[in-house]
VOGU-3710 file (C-alpha; in Angstrom, 3 decimals, decimal comma):
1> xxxxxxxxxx> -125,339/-71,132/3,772  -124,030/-71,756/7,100  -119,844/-71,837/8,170  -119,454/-74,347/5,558  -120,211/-73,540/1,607  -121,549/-76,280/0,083  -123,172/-76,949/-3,380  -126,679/-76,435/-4,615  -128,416/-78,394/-6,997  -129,373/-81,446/-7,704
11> xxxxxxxxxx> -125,967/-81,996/-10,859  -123,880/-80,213/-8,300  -124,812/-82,705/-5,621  -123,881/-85,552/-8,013  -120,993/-84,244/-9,093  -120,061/-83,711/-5,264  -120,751/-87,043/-4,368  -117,471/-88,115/-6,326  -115,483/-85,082/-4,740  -116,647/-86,596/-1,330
21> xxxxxxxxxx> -115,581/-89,800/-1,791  -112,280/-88,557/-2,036  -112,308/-86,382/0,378  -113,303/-88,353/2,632  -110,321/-91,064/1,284  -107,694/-88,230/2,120  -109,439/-87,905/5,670  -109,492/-91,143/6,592  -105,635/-91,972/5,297  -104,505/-88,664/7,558
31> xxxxxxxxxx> -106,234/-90,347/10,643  -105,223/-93,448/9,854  -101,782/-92,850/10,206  -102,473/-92,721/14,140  -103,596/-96,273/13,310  -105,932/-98,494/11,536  -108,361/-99,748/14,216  -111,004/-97,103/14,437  -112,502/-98,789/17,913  -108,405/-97,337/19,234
41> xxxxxxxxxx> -108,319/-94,314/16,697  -111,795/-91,646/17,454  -110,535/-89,415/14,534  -110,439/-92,338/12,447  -113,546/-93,414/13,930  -115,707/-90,366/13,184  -114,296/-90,647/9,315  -115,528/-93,867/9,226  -118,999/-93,312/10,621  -119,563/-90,355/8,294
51> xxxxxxxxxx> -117,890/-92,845/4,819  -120,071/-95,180/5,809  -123,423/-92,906/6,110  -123,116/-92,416/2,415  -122,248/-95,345/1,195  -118,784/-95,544/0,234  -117,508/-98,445/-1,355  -116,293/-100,999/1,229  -113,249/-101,502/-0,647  -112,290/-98,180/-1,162
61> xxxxxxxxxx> -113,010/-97,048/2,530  -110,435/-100,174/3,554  -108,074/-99,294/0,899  -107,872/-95,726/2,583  -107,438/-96,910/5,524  -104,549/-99,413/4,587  -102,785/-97,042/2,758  -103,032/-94,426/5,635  -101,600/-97,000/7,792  -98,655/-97,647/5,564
71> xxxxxxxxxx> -100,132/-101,595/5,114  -99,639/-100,889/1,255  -95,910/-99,883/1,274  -94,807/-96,533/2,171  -97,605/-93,780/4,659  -99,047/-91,577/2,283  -98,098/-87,844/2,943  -100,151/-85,037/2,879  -99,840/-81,700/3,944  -102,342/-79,374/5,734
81> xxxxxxxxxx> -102,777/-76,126/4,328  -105,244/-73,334/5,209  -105,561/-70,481/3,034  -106,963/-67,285/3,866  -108,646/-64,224/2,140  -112,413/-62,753/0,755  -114,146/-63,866/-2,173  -116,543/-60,834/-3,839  -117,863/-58,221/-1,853  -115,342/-58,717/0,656
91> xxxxxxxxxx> -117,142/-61,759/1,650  -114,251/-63,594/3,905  -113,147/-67,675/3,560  -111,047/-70,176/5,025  -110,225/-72,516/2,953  -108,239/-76,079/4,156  -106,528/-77,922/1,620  -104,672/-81,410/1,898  -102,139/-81,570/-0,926  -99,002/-83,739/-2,181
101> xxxxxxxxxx> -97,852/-80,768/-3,998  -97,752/-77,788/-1,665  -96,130/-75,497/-4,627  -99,004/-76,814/-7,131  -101,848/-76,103/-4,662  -100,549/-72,685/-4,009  -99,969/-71,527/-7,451  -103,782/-72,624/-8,242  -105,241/-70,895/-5,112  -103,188/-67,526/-6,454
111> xxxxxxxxxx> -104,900/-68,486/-9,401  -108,436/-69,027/-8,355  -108,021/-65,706/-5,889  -108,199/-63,280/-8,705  -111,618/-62,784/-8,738  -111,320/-62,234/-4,773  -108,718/-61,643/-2,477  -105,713/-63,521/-1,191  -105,033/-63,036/2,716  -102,141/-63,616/4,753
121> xxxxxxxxxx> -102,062/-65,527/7,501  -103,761/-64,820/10,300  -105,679/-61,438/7,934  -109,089/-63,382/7,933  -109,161/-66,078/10,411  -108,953/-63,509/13,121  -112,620/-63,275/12,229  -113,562/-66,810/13,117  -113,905/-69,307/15,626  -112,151/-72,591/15,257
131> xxxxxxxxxx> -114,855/-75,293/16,456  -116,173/-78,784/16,192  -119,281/-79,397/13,662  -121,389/-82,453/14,410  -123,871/-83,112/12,249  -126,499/-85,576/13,696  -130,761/-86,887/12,810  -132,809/-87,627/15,776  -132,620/-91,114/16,573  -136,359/-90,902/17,921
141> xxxxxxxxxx> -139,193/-88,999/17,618  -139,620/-86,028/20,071  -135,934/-85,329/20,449  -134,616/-82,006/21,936  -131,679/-80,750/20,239  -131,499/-77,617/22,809  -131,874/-80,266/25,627  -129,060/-82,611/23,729  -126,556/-79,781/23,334  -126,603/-78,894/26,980
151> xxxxxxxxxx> -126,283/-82,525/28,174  -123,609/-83,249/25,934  -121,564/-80,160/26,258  -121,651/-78,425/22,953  -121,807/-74,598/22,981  -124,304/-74,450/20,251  -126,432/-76,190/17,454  -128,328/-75,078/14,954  -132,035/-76,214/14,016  -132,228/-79,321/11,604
161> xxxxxxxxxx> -132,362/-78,279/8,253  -134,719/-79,608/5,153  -132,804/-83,047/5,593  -133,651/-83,142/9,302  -129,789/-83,030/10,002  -128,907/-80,474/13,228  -125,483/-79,309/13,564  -123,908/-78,764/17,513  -120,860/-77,206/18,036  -118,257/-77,186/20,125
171> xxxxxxxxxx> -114,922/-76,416/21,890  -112,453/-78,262/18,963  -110,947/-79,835/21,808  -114,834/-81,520/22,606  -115,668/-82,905/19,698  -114,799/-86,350/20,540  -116,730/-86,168/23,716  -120,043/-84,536/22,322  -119,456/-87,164/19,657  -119,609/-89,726/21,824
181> xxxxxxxxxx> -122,690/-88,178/23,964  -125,339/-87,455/21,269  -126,660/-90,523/20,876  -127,313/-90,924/24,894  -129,349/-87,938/24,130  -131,758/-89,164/21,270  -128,926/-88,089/18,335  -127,224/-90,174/15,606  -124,042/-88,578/14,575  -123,408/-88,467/10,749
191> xxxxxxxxxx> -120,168/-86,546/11,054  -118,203/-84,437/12,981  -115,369/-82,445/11,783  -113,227/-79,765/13,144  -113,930/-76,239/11,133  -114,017/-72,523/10,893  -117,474/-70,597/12,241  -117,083/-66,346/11,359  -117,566/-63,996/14,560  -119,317/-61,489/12,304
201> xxxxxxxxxx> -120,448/-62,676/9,009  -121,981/-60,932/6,060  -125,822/-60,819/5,970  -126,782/-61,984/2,486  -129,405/-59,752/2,683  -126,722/-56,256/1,992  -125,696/-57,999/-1,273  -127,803/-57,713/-4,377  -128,625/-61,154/-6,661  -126,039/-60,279/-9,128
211> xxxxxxxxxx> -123,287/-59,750/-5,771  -124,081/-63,041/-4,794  -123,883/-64,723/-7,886  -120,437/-63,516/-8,128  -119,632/-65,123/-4,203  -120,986/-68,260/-5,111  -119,349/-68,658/-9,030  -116,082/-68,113/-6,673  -116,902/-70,496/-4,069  -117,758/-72,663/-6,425
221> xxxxxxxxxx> -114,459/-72,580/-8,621  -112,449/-73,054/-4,897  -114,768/-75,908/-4,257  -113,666/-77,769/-7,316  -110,185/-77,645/-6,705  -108,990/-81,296/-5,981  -106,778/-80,264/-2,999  -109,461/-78,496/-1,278  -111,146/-80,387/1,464  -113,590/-77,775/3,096
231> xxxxxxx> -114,523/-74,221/2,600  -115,754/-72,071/5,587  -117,189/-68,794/4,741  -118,655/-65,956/6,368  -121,926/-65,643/5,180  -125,132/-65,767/7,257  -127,349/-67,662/6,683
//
């Protein structure tokens, strides 16, 4: 499952691809607001790259941009929120949320948090690292990711996955830099993000089918909220 939860199955995945779209229109307005040329704006930039990658709409990803910018009238505002506690089984999350209604998004998340736990700050994220995820494909055949990471200065990666996409991490404060590095190394980045990675997560393996159907039903309700941008969980795997 990884640092990030994300959803299985094939009418998950196309009901996702909506929920990324805007997603990734909220992430591109916040960067935006540092301005609208992404060759003078690398947050902007990497939002870009990865909007592009899967295809969103032209016209939508310019929109986003505009209205970030404040080109369409008044800067859209949205505010950062991470929420903290454990799903089932004690199973911990970080959960960041970009909202226009702060006292809407937290009356949901108080909601959605009865079939877990809702932390304080600072009771759960403790437990985790705050890092940069890059998630990039070999751009030729024969490329070393180990080699890769250690050229371009991430601390980690971990081995491409069924879609051939492997994830190198960094400092948070690197993730430009490696960004910018990968593809001298034989690596196409498809998106980099800042995120959560746990220090000691839960092996899937102490939970029984029925235990983790529970921690994903959860993850999956938090995952549908609109406000919610990215879920980080600590669950090996």
């Amino acid at each position: 499952m990884g640092a990030q939860w994300k959803a299985k199955g094939k009418a998950q995945a196309a009901d996702a691809r909506g929920k990324l779209f805007g997603r990734l229109a909220k992430d591109i307005m916040i960067a935006a607001r540092n301005g609208a040329d992404p060759a003078a704006n690398s947050r902007l930039r990497l939002v870009v790259e990865q909007a592009r990658k899967v295809s969103m709409p032209k016209e939508t990803l310019e929109r986003a941009i505009k209205k970030g910018a404040g080109l369409l009238g008044d800067a859209v505002s949205f505010d950062r929120v991470i929420y903290e506690g454990f799903a089932p089984h004690q199973v911990p999350v970080m959960i960041e949320v970009l909202t226009d209604n702060v006292n809407r998004t937290a009356s949901e998340m108080r909601v959605l948090f009865r079939k877990g736990q809702q932390g304080t700050s600072g009771s759960v994220s403790w437990d985790f690292d705050h890092v940069g995820f890059i998630e990039a494909e070999p751009a030729q055949a024969g490329a070393d990711a180990e080699l890769a990471a250690i050229e371009a200065g991430a601390q980690d990666f971990e081995p491409a996955d069924e879609d051939g996409v492997t994830v190198f991490i960094t400092e948070a404060t690197d993730l430009d830099l490696v960004s910018r590095a990968l593809p001298n190394f034989g690596f196409t980045v498809v998106a980099a993000k800042l995120g959560y990675k746990p220090k000691n997560p839960v092996d899937p393996a102490n939970l029984s089918a029925e235990q983790m159907e529970e921690v994903e039903a959860f993850l999956g309700a938090i995952d549908n909220n609109d406000d919610v941008q990215n879920v980080f969980v600590g669950l090996a795997g």
